[in-house]
C-alpha positions in Angstrom: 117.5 100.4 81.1 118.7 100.3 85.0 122.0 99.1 85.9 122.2 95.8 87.3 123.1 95.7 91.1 126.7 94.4 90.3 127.8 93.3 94.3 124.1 91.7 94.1 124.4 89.8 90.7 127.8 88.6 91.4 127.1 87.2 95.0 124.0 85.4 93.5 126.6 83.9 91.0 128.7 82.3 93.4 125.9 81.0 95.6 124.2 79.4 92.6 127.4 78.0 91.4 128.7 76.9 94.7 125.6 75.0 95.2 125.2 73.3 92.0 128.9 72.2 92.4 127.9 70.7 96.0 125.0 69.4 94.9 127.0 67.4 92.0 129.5 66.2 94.6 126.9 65.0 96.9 125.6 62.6 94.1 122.4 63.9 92.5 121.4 63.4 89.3 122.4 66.0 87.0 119.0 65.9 85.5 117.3 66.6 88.7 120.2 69.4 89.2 118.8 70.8 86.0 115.3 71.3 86.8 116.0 73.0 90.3 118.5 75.7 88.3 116.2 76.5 86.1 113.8 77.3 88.4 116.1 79.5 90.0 117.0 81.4 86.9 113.6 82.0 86.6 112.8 84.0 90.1 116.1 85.4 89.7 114.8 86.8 86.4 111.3 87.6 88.2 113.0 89.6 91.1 115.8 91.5 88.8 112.5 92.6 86.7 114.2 91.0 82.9 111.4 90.0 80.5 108.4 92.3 81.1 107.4 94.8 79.3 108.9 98.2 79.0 108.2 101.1 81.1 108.2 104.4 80.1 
């Protein structure tokens, strides 16, 4: 298993978090807030390389 980038994963933390946060203060809809972070989470997941299959 390779080790995460840890400078890498905790920067895209606090940008994800920071925007949600602003987002929420700006007014929209938690629902709609939702949808966009999961779709993040999952190119996040697509660029770190989590959830394929095994390489040997």
């Amino acid at each position: 298993m390779p080790q995460p980038k840890a400078p890498t994963d905790l920067l895209a933390f606090v940008a994800v978090l920071v925007t949600g946060i602003a987002l929420l203060l700006i007014g929209v809809p938690p629902e709609s807030l939702a949808i966009v972070v999961v779709a993040l989470a999952g190119l996040y997941g697509a660029w770190v390389g989590t959830g394929g299959r095994p390489r040997r």
